[in-house]
N, C-alpha and C positions, 0 to 999 in steps of 0.2 A: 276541538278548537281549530278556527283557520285563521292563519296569517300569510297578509301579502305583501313581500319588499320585494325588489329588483335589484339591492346590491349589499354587500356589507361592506364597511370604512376599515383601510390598512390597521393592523394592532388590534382589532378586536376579538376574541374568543367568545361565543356562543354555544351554552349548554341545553340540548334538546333532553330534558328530563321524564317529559310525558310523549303520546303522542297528539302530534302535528300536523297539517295541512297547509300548505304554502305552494306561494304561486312559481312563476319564473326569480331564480335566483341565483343571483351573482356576488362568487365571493374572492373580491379582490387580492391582490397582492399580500400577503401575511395575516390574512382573515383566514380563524377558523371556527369549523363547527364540532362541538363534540356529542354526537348521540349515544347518551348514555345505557346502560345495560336495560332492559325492558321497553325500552323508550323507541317510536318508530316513527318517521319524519320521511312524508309523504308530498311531494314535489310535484306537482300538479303541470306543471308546466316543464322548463328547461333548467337545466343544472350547468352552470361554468365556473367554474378555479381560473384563476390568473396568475403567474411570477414574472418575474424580472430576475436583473443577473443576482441578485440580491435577497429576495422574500418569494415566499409560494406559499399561496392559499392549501388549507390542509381540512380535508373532510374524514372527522374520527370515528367510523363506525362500528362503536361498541352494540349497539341495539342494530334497528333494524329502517334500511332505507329504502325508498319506495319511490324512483324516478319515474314519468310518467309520458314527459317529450323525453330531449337528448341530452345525453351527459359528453362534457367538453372539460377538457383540459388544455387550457393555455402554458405550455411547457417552455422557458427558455431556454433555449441550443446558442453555445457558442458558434460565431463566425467561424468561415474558415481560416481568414487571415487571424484569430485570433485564437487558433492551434485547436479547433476541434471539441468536440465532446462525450461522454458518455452516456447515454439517458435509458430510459426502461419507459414500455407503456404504461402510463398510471389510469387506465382504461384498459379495460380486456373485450376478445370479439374482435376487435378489427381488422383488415387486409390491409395488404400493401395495397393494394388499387383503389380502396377507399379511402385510406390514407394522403393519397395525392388528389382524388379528383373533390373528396370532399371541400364544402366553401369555396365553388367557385373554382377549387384547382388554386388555394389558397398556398398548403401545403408544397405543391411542385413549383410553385409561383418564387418559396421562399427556402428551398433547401440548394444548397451546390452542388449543382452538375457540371457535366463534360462540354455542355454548349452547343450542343446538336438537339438543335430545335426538334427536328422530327424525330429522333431516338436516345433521348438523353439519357443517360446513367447518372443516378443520386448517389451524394454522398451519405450514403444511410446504409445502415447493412451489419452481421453481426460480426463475430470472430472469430474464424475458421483457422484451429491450430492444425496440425502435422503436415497436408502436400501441401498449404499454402503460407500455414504461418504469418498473418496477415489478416485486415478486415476484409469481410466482402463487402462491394456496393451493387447495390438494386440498380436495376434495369427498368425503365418504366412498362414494360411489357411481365415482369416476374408475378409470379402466384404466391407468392410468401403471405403468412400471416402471420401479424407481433402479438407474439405471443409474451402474455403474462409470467413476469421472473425471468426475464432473458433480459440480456442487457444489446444494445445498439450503439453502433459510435455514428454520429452526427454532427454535419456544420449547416450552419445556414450562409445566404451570399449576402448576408449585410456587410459592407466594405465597414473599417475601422473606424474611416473619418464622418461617418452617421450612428456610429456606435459600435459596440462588439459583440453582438448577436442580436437576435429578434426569437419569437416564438413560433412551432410550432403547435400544430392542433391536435391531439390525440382525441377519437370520439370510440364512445363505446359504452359495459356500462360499469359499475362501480365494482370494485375489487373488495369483498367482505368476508369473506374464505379462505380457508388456508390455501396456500399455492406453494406446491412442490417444485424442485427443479434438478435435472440430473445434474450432476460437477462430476468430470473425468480426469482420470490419470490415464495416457494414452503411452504407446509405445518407442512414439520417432516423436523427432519435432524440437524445435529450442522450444518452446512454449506448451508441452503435454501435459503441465500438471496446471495449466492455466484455465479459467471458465469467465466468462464474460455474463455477469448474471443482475440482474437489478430490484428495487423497491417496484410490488404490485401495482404500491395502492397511492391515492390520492391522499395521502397522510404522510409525514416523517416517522420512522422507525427507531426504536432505541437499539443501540448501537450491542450493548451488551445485554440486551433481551432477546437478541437474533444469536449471538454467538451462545448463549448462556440455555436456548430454545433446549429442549426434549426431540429428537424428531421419534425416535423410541428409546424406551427404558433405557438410561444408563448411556446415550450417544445421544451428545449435544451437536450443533450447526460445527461449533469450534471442533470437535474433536475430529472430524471429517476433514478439515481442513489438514496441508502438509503441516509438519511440526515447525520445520524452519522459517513457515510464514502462514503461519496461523492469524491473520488479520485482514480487515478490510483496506483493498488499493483502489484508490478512488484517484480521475484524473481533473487537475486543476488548472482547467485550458488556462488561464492568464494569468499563469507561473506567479502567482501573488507567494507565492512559498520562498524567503530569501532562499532555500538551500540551492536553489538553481532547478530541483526540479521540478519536473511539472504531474508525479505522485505523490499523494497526500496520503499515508501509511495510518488506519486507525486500528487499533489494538486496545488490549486494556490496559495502558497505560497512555497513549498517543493519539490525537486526533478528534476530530468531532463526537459528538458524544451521540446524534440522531443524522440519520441519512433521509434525505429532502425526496420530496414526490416525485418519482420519474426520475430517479436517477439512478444510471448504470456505473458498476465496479467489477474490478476482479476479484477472486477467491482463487487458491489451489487445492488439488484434493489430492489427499493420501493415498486414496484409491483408487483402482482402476475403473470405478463405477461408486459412485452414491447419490442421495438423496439427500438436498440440503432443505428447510423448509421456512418460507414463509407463515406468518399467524396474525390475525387481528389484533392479537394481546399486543403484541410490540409496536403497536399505533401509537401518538403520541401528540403531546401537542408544541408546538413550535412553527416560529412565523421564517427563520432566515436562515441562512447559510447551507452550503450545500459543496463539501468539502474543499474549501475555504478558509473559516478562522478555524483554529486549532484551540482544544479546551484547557483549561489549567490544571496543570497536573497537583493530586494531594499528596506525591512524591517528592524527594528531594533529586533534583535531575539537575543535568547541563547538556546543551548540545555546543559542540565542537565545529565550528566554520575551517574550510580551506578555500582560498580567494586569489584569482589572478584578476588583472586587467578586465577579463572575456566571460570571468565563469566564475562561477560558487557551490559548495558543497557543501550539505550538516550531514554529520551523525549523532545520533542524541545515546546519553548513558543515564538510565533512572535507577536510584535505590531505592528498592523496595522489599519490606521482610516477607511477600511472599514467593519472590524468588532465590536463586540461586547464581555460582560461577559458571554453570553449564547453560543448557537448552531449556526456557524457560516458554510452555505453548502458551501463548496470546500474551508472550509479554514481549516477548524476542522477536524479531522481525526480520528476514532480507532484505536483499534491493530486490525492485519487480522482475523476475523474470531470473534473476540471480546475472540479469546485464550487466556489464560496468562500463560505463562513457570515456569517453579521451578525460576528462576531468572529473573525479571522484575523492570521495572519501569516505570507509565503511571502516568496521572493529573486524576484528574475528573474535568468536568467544574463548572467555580466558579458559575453563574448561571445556573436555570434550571437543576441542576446534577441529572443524571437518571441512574448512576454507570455504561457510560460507560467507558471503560480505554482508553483515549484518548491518541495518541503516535505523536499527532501536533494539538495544542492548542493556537489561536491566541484574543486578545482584545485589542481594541482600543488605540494607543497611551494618549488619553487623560484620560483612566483609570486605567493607570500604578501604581499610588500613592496610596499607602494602599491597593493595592488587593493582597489576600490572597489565594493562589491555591494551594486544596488538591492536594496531592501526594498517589501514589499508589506505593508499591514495597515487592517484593515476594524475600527471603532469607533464607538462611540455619541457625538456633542457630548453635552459637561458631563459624563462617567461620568471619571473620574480612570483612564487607563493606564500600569502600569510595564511598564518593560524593564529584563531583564537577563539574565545570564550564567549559564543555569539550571545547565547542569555545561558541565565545557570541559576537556580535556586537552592543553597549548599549549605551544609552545617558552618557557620562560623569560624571552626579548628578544621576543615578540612582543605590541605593546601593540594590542588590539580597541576600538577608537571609533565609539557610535553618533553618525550626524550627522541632524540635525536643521536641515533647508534652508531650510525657511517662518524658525524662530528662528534661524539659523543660529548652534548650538550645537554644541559636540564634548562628549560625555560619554566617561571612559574603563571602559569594561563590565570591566575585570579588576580596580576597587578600588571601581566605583560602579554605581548603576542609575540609569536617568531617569524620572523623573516626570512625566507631563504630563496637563494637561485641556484636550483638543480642541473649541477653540470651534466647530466645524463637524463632522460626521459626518466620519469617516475612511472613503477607499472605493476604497484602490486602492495604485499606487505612485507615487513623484514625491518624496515629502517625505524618508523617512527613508532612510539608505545606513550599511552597514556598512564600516570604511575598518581596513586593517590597514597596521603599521607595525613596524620595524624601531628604529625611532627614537621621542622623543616630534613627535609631530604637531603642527608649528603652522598654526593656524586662519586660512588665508588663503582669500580670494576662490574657492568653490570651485563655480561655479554652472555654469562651463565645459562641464564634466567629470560632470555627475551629470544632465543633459539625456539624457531615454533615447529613442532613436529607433525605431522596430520596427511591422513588417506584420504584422497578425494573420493568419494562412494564412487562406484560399476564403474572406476574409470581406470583401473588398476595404474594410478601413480602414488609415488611418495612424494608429497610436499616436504621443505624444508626452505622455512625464512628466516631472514634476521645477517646480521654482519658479520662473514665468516674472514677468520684470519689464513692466510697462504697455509697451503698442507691439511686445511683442513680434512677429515677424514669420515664418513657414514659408513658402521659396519650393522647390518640386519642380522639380529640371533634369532634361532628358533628357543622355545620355551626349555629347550633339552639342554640350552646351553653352545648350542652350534652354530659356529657363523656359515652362515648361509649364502654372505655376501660382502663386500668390500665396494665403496664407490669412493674417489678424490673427487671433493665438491668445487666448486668454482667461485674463488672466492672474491670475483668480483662483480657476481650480481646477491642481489640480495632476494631472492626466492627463486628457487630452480627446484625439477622433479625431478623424478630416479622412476625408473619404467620399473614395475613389479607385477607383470602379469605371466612373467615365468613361476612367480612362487604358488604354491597352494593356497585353496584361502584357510586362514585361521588367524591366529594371534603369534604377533611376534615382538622383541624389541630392537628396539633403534639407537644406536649410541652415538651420539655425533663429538670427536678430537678434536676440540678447538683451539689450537695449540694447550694452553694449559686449562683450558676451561674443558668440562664434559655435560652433555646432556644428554638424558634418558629418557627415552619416550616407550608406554608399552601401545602399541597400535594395530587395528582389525585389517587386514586384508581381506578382499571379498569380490 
């Protein structure tokens, strides 16, 4: 059977059940085709996909396709002036030099350069961690070739006031194959366990069919991933994200639920060397967003705002009974990179805290009652910060109380917010704790309990946050019973370290004299 269109209308999904013959075809903005298993659709002429900042045409190939001119992917890239982007070839085969001179020199016509007419440099190029830590940009003279499953960060020079990006052209030909891709854990670098990697195909991906993937027996995509940030970080050039930033964190509980054609994220990996894996199975059909809007969670969650004048922060907390108080993989999240900005706000976890700043923090429904989650938030003295209860979807009986240890204040976040102006720089955790309750809270002596103890991994310190009274006191016992050490803590910041790379590694504990208060920590040196 042959059919001939030239384009298909935004919103529509087309199912290729048998095989087909068709002419030149174009499929618009959030048109897609799904060629189903047995089924092979045979393109006689030329193949092009279109998006906007908004919808991408999606080609699903479960069966089998059979282009016969050129396969085109109209790919929207944010501007530069509208902070950049992440994108992946959704075409495989192609060079950097066909990449620009194709259509005319379309491509170099419409990517940000340095402005040197006869030797420009693109803003395109991938992401080289350890001596540079930093993207590269292409050189119009470079031999590169974009390679399938690698991620690229990209602007185009459309100025703001004609819009916030335009497209470019990816050719080449259709991605229906598994596609491997190495993710490292390297040895130097702030960013070593970081990978710049992206979606093949000219399709959306399900989000937790990638994580959830086989790549062999018994080791999923996820498991490969570090533990403390086992999810997809995907960049939202035009900070549509109230929290201020401009990553969009998805895991299995946060975030889009399908990652759009041609777009590039980060991943970390546990190891010094793995194999994460693309597959056709996790094709999908969907016409819009491209981490963007965020899904609704079937969790009872809240995320947590801190807000000056200049800046905004969330951290989100979900309950859900298939985690825990500790280290929960692909539910629990970092911040990217484990950065933290002049203006922040992360948790640390209630168990096991190893000071990362967690920015999606999930435990068990049936632990809600009395648990106590440090907070973490970075601020300017004298700029005036609120907190509150940005959205939150919550049992009925469950009252959310920020506390405030330096003023030791309870405010209750589900009727109010807190106000405060920080006579000192804000630069860590120690002061604030988030306290859930079953009951109303009453505000007793709570100085015990909100003392945070924790080893930063290979870094040989001792952390210790929270509001210490004068005289306070850290003594380190070995297991035998022997103190090993004595420190006087400072008790007027509220997180400070104790160097411990004189000790051996092993296990030891931590008792911190608060005048009448005492805390017991037992903790790993290493």
């Amino acid at each position: 059977m042959k059919h001939f269109f030239t384009y298909l209308i935004f919103g529509l999904i087309f199912n290729v059940s048998s095989s087909q013959n068709n002419g030149d075809i174009l499929l618009q903005s959030g048109v897609g085709i799904l060629i189903e298993n047995g089924a092979t659709l045979t393109i006689e002429g030329n193949l092009e996909l279109e998006s906007n900042a908004i919808a991408f045409a999606s080609m699903v190939t479960k069966g089998t396709i059979n282009v016969q001119g050129i396969s085109k992917y109209h790919r929207f890239v944010n501007s530069n002036e509208n902070r950049n982007d992440l994108v992946a070839p959704p075409m495989a085969n192609q060079s950097w030099s066909s990449f620009l001179s194709n259509d005319s020199g379309y491509n170099a016509n419409h990517l940000f350069n340095n402005g040197n007419a006869v030797s420009p440099t693109y803003l395109f190029g991938p992401f080289e961690k350890g001596s540079t830590d930093d993207y590269l940009v292409y050189h119009t003279n470079d031999s590169a070739t974009l390679n399938s499953g690698m991620g690229y960060r990209a602007a185009t020079n459309t100025p703001l006031a004609n819009g916030n990006g335009t497209t470019l052209i990816f050719t080449g030909s259709v991605v229906d194959t598994a596609v491997s891709v190495p993710i490292l854990n390297e040895t130097s670098g702030n960013y070593k366990e970081w990978n710049l990697v992206g979606n093949p195909y000219p399709a959306y991906i399900d989000v937790n069919a990638f994580f959830n993937h086989e790549v062999s027996p018994g080791v999923t995509n996820i498991s490969l991933l570090n533990a403390n940030s086992a999810a997809i970080y995907g960049y939202d050039g035009d900070n549509t994200d109230p929290s201020g930033s401009y990553w969009t964190i998805t895991n299995q509980l946060e975030g889009p639920t399908a990652i759009a054609p041609g777009q590039g994220f980060f991943v970390s990996s546990e190891n010094a060397l793995a194999q994460i894996e693309f597959t056709p199975d996790m094709m999908m059909m969907r016409n819009s967003d491209d981490f963007i809007a965020n899904r609704a969670s079937q969790s009872y969650y809240l995320k947590l705002r801190a807000s000056d004048t200049n800046n905004s922060a969330l951290t989100s907390i979900y309950f859900n009974s298939n985690t825990s108080l500790g280290l929960d993989v692909g539910y629990d999240a970092s911040l990217f990179g484990g950065n933290i900005s002049d203006f922040a706000l992360y948790s640390h976890l209630v168990e096991d805290n190893e000071g990362h700043p967690m920015t999606i923090q999930a435990f068990s429904n049936y632990n809600v009652n009395d648990v106590v989650v440090p907070l973490g938030c970075h601020g300017s003295q004298g700029t005036a910060i609120t907190f509150e209860l940005f959205e939150a979807e919550l049992p009925n009986d469950l009252y959310v109380y920020l506390e405030d240890t330096l003023l030791q204040t309870f405010t209750l976040l589900n009727t109010d917010s807190y106000n405060i102006t920080p006579t000192e720089d804000l630069n860590g955790a120690g002061r604030f704790y988030l306290r859930f309750s079953n009951d109303t809270l009453h505000t007793t002596d709570a100085l015990a309990e909100t003392i945070q103890i924790y080893t930063l991994h290979h870094q040989n310190l001792l952390n210790i946050d929270g509001v210490l009274q004068p005289n306070a006191i850290a003594t380190i016992i070995d297991l035998q019973g022997r103190t090993i050490a004595t420190h006087r803590l400072n008790h007027t910041s509220t997180t400070q370290s104790i160097d411990v790379s004189h000790l051996g590694t092993g296990i030891y504990i931590v008792k911190i004299n608060n005048n009448s208060n005492t805390s017991t920590k037992k903790v790993i040196i290493n």
